[in-house]
N, CA, C and O atoms as a Tinker XYZ file with bonds, in Angstrom:
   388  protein
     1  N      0.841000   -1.182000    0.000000    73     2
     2  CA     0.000000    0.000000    0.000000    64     1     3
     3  C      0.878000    1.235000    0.000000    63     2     4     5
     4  O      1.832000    1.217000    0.778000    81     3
     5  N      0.688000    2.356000   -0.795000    73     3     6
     6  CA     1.375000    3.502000   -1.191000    64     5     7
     7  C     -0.392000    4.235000   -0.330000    63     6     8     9
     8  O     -1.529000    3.801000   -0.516000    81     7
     9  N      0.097000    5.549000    0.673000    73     7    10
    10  CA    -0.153000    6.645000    0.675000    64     9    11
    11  C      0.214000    7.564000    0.057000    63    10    12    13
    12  O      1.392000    7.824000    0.301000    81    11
    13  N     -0.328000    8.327000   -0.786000    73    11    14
    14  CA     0.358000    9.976000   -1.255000    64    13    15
    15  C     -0.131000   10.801000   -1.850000    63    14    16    17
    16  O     -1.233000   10.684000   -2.387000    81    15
    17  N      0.825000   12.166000   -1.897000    73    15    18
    18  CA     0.115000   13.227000   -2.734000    64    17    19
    19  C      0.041000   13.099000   -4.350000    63    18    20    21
    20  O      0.967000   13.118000   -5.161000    81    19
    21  N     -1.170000   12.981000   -4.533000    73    19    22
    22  CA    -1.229000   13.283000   -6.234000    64    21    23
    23  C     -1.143000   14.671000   -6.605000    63    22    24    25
    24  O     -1.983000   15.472000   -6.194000    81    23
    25  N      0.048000   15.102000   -7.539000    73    23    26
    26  CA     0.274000   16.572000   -7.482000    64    25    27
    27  C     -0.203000   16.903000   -8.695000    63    26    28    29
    28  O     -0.024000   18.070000   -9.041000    81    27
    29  N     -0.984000   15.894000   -9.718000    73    27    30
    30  CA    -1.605000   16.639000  -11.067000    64    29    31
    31  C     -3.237000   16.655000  -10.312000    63    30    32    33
    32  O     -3.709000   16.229000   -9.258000    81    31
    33  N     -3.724000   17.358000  -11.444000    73    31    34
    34  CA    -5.208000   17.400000  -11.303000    64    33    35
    35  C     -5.877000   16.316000  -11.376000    63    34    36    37
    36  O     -5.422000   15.463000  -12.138000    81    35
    37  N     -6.814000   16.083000  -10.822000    73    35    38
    38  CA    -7.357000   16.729000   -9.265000    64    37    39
    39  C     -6.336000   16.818000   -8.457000    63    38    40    41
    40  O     -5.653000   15.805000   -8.612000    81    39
    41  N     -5.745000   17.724000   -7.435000    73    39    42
    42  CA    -4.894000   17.549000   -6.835000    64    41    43
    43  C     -5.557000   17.217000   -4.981000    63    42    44    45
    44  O     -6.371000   17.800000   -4.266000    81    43
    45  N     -4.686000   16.002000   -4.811000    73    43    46
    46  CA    -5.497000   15.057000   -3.771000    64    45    47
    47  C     -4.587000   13.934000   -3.190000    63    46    48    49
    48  O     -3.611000   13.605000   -3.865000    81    47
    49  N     -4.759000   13.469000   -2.296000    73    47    50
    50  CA    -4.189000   12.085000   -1.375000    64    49    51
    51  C     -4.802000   11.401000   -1.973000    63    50    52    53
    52  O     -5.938000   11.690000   -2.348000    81    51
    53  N     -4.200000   10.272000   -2.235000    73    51    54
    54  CA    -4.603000    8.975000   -3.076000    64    53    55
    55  C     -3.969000    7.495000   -2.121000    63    54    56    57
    56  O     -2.800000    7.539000   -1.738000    81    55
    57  N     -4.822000    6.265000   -1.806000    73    55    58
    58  CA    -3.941000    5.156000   -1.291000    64    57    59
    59  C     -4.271000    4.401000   -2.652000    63    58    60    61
    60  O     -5.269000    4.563000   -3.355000    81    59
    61  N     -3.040000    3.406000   -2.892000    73    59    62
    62  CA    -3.088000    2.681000   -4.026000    64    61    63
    63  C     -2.500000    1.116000   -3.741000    63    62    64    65
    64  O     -2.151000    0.968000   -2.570000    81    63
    65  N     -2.351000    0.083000   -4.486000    73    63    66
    66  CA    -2.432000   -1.148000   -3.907000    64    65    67
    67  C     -1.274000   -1.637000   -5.249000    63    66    68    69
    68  O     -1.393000   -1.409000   -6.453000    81    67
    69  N     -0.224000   -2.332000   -4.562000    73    67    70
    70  CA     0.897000   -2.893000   -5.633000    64    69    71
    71  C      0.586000   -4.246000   -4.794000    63    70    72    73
    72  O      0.423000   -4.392000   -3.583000    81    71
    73  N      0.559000   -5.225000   -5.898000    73    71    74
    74  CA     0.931000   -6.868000   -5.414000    64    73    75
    75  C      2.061000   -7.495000   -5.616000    63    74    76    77
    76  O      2.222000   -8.713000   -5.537000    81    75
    77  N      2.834000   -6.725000   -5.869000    73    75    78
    78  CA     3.960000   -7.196000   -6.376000    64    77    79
    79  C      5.606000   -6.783000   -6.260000    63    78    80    81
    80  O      6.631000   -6.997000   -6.907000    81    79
    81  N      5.185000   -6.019000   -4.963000    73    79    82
    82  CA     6.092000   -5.197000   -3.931000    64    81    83
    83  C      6.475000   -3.767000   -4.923000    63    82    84    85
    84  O      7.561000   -3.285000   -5.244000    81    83
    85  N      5.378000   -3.451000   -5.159000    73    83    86
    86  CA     6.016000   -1.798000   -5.630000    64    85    87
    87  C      6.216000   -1.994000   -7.125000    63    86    88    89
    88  O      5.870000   -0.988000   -7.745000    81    87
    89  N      6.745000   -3.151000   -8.028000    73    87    90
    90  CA     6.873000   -2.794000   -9.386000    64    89    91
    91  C      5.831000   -2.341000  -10.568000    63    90    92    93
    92  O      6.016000   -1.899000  -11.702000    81    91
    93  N      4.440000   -2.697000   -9.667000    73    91    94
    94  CA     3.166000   -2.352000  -10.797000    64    93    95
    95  C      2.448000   -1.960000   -9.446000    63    94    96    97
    96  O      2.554000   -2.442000   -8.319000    81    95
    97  N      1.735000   -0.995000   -9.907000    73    95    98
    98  CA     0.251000   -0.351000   -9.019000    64    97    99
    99  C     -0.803000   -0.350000   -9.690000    63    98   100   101
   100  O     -0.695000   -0.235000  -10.910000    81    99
   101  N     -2.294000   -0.495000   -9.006000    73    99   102
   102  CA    -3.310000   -0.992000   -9.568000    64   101   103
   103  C     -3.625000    0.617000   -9.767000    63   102   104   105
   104  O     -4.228000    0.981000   -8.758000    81   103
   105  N     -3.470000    1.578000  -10.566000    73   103   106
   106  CA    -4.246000    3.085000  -10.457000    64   105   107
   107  C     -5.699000    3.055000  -10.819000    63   106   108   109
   108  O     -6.559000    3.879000  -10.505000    81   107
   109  N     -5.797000    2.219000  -11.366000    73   107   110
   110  CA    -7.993000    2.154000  -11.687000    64   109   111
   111  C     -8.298000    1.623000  -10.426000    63   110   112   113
   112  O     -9.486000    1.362000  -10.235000    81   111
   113  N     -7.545000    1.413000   -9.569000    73   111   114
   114  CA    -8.614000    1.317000   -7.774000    64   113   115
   115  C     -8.143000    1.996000   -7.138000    63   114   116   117
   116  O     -8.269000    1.693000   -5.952000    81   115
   117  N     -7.251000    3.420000   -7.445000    73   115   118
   118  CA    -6.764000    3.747000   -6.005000    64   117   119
   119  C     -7.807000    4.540000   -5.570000    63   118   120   121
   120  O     -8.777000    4.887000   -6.244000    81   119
   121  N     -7.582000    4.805000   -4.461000    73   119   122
   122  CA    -8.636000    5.062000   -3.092000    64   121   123
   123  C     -8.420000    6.598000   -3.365000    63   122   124   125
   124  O     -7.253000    6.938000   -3.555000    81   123
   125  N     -9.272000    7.449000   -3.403000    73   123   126
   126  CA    -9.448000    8.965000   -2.734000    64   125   127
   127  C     -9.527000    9.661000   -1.390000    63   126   128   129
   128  O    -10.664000    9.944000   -1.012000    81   127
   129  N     -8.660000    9.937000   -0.721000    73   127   130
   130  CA    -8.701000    9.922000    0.900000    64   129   131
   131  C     -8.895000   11.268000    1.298000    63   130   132   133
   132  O     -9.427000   11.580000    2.363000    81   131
   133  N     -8.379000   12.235000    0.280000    73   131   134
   134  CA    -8.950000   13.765000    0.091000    64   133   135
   135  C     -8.808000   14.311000   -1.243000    63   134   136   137
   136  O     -8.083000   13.764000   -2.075000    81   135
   137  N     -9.457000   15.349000   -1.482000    73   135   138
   138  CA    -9.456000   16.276000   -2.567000    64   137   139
   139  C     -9.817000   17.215000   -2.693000    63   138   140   141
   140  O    -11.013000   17.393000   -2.459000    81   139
   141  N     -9.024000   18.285000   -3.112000    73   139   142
   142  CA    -9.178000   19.594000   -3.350000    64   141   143
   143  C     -9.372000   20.150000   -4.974000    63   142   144   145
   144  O     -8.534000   19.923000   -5.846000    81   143
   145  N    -10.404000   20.778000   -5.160000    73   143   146
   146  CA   -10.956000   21.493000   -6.240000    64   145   147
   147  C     -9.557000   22.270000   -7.248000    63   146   148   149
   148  O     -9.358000   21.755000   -8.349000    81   147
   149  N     -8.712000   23.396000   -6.855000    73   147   150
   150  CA    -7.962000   23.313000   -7.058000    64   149   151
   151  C     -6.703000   23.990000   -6.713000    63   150   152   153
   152  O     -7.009000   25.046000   -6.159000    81   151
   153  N     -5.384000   23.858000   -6.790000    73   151   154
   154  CA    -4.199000   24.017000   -5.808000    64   153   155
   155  C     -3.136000   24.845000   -6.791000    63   154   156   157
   156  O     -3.252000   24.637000   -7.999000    81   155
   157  N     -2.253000   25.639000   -6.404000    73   155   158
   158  CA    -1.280000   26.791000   -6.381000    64   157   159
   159  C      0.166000   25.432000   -7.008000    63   158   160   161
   160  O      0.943000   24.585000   -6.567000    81   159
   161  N     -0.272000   26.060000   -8.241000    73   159   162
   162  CA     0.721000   24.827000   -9.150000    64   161   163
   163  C     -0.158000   24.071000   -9.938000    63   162   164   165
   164  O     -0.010000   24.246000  -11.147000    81   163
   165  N     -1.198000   23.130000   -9.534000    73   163   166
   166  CA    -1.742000   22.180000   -9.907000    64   165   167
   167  C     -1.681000   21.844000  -11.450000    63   166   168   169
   168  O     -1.179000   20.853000  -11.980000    81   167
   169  N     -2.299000   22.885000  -12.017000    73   167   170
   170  CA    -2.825000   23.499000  -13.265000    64   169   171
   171  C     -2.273000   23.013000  -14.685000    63   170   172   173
   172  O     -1.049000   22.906000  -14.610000    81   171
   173  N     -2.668000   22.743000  -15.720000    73   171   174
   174  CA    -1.885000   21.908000  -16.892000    64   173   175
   175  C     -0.821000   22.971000  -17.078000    63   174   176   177
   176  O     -1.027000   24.074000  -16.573000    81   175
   177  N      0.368000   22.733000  -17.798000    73   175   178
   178  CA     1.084000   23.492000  -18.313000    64   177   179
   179  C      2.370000   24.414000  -16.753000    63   178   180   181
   180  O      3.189000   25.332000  -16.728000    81   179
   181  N      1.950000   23.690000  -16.026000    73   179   182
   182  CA     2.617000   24.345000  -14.920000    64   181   183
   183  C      4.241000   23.625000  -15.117000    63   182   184   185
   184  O      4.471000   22.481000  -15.511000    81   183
   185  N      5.205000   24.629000  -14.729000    73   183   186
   186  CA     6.662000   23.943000  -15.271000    64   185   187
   187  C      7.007000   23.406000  -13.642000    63   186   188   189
   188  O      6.549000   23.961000  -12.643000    81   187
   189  N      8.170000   21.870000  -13.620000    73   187   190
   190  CA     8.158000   21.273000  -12.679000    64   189   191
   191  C      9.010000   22.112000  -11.917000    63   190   192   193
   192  O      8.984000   21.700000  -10.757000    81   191
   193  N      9.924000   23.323000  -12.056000    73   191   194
   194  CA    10.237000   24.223000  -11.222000    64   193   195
   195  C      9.354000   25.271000   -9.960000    63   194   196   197
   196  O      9.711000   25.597000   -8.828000    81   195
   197  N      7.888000   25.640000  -10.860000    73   195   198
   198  CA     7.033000   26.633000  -10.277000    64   197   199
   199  C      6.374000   25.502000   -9.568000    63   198   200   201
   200  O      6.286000   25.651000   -8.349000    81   199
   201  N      5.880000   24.376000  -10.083000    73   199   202
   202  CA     5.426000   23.217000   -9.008000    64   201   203
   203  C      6.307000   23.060000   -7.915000    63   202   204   205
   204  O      5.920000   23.443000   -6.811000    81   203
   205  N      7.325000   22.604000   -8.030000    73   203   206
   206  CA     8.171000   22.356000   -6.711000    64   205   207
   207  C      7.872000   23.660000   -5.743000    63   206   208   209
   208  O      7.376000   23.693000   -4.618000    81   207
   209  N      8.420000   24.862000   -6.703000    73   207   210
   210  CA     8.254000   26.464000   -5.378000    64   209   211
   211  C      6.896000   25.996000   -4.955000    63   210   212   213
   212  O      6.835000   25.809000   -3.740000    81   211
   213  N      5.835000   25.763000   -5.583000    73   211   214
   214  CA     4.199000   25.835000   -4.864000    64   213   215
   215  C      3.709000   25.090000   -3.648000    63   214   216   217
   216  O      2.852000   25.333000   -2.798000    81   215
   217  N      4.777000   23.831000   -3.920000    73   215   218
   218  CA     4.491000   23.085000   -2.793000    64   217   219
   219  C      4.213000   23.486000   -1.615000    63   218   220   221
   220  O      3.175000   23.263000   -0.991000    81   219
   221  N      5.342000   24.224000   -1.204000    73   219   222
   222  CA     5.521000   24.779000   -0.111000    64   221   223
   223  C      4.318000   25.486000    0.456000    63   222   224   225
   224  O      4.142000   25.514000    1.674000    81   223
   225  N      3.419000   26.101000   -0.451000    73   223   226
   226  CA     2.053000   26.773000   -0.310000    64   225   227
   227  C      0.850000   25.746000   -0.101000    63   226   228   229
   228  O     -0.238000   26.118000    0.338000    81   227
   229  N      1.077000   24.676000   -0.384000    73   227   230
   230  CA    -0.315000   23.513000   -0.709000    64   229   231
   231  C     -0.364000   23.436000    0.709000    63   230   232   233
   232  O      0.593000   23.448000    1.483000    81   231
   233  N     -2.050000   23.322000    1.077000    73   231   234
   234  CA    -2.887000   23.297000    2.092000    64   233   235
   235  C     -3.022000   21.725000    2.577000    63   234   236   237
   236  O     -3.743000   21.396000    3.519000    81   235
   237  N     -2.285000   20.865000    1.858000    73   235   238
   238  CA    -2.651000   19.881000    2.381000    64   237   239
   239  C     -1.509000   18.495000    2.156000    63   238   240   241
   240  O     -1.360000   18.155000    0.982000    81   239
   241  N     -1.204000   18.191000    2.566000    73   239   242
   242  CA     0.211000   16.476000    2.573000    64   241   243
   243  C      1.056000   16.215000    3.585000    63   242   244   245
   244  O      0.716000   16.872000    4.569000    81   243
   245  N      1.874000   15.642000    3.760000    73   243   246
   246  CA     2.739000   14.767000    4.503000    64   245   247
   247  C      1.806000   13.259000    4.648000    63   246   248   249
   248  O      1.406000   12.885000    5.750000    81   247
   249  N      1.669000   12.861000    3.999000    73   247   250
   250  CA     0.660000   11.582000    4.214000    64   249   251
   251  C      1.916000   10.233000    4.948000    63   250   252   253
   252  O      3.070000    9.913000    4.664000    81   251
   253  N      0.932000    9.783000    5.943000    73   251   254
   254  CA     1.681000    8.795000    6.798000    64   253   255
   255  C      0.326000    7.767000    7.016000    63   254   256   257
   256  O     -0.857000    7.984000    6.754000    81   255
   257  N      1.025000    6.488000    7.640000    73   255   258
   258  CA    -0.072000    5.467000    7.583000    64   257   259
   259  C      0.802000    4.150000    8.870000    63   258   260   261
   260  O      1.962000    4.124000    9.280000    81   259
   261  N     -0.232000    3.343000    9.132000    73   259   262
   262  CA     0.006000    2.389000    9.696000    64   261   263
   263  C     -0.971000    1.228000    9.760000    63   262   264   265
   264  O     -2.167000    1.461000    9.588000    81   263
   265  N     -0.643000    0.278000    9.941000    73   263   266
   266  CA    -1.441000   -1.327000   10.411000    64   265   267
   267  C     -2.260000   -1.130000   11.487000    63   266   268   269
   268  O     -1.609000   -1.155000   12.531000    81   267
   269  N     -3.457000   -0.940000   11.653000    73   267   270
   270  CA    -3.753000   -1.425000   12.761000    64   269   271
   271  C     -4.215000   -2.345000   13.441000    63   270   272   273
   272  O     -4.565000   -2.412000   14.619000    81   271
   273  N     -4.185000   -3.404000   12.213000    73   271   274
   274  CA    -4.342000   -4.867000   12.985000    64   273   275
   275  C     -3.906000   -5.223000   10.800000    63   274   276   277
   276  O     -3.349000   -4.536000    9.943000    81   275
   277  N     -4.533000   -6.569000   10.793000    73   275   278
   278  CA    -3.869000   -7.133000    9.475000    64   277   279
   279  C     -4.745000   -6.564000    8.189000    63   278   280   281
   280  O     -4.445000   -6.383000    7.009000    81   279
   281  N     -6.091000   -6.344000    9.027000    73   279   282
   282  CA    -7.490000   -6.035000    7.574000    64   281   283
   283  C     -7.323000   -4.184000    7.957000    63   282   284   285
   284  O     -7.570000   -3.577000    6.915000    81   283
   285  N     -7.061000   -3.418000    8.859000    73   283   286
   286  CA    -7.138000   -1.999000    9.196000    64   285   287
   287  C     -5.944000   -1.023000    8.850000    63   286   288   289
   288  O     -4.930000   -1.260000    9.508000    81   287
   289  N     -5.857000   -0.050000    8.020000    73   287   290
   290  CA    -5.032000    0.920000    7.998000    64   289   291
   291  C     -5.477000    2.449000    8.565000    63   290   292   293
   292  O     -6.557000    3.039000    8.608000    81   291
   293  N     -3.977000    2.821000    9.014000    73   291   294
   294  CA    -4.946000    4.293000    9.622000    64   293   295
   295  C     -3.988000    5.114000    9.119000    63   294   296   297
   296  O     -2.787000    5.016000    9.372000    81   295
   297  N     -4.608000    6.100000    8.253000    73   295   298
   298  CA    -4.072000    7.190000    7.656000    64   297   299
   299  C     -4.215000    8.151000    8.444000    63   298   300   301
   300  O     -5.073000    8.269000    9.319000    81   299
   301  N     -2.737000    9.429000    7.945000    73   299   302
   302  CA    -2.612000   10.567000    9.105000    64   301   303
   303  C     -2.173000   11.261000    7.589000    63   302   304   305
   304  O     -1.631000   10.675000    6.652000    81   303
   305  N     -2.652000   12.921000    7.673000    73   303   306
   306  CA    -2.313000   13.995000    6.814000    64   305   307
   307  C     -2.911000   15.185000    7.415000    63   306   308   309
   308  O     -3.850000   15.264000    8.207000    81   307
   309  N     -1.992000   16.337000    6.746000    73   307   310
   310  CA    -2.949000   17.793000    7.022000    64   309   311
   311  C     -3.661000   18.408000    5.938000    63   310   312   313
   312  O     -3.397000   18.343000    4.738000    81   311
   313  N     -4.176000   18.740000    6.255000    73   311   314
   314  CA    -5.281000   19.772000    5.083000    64   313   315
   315  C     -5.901000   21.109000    5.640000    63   314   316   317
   316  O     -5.757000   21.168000    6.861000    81   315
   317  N     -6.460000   22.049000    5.178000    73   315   318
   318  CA    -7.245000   22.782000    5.848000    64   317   319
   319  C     -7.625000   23.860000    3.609000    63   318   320   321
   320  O     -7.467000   23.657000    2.405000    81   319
   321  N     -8.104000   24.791000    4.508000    73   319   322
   322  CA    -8.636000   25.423000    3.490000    64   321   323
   323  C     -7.369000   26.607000    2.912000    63   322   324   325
   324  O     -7.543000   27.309000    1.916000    81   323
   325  N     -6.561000   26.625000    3.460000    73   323   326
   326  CA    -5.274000   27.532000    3.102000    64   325   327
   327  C     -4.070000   27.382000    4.091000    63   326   328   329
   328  O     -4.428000   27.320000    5.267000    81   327
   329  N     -3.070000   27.329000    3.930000    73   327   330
   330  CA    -1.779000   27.186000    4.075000    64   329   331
   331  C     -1.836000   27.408000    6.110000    63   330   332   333
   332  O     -1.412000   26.614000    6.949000    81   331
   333  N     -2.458000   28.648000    6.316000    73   331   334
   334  CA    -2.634000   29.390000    7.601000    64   333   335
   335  C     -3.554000   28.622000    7.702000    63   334   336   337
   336  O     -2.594000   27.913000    8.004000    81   335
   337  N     -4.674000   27.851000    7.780000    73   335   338
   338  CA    -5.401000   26.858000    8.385000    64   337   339
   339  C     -5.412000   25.917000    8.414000    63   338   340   341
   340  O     -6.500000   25.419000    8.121000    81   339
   341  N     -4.371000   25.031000    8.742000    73   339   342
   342  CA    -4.440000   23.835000    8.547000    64   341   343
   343  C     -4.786000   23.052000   10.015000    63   342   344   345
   344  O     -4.642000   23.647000   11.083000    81   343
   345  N     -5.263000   21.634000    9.939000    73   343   346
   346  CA    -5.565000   20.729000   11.048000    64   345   347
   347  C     -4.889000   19.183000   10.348000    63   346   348   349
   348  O     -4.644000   18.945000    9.165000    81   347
   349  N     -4.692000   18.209000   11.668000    73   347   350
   350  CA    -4.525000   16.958000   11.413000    64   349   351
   351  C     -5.972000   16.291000   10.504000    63   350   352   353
   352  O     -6.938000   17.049000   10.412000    81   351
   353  N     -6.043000   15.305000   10.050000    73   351   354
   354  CA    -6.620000   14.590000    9.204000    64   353   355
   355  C     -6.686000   12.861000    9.489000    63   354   356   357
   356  O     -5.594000   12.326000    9.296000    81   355
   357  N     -7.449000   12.214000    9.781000    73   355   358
   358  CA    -7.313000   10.838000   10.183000    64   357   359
   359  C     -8.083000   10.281000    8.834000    63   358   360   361
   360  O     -9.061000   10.821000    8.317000    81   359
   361  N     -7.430000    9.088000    8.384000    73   359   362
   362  CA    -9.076000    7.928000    7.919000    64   361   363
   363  C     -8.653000    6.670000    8.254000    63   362   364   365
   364  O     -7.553000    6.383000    8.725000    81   363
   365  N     -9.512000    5.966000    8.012000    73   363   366
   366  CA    -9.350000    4.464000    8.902000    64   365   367
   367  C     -9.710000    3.595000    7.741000    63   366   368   369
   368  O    -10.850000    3.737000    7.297000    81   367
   369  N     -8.772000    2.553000    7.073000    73   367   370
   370  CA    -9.520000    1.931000    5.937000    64   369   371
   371  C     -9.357000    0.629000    5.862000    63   370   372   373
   372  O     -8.327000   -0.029000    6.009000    81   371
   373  N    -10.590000    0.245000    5.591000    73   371   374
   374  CA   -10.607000   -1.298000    5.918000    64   373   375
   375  C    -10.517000   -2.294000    4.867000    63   374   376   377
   376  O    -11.397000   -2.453000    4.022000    81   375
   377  N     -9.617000   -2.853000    4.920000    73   375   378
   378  CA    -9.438000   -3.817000    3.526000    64   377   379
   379  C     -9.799000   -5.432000    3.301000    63   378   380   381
   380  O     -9.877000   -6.382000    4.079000    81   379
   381  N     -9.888000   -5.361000    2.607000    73   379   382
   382  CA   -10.511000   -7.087000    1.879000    64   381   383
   383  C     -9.822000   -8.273000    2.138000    63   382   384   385
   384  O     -8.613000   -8.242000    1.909000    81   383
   385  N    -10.249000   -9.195000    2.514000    73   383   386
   386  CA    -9.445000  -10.271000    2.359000    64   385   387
   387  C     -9.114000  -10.811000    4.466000    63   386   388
   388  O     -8.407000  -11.777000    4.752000    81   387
């Protein structure tokens, strides 16, 4: 399982599922864990220089995660509505099998 920031549009936390230790990821199931309408960089045509500076401005990432038993993951990130508002972020996701 990969937590992370998706930095194209939509720009958003995404969890995604590799079976095969990381060399292929399933992207037609990954999970949506947040999303924002739209973000300072995001935008087509943005050069990967002015993206990198923007980061620093985005309202929302550091995505972290853990086991909490073998079927439970618990996701941790920040978000808020602008840079100056941000809060912690939990989700709890329960998987198959």
């Amino acid at each position: 399982y990969l937590f992370y920031v998706h930095r194209n549009p939509p720009p958003s936390m995404r969890l995604v599922v590799s079976e095969d230790r990381g060399k292929t990821w399933q992207l037609n199931d990954e999970i949506v864990v947040y999303q924002k309408q739209q973000e300072r960089g995001a935008g087509p045509g943005t050069s990967y220089a002015s993206l990198w500076d923007d980061m620093a401005l985005w309202s929302f990432g550091h995505p972290a995660g853990c086991f909490l038993d073998e079927h439970t993951l618990l996701l941790v990130y920040y978000a808020g509505p602008d840079q100056d508002n941000l809060s912690m972020h939990t989700a709890r996701v329960e998987l198959d099998g």
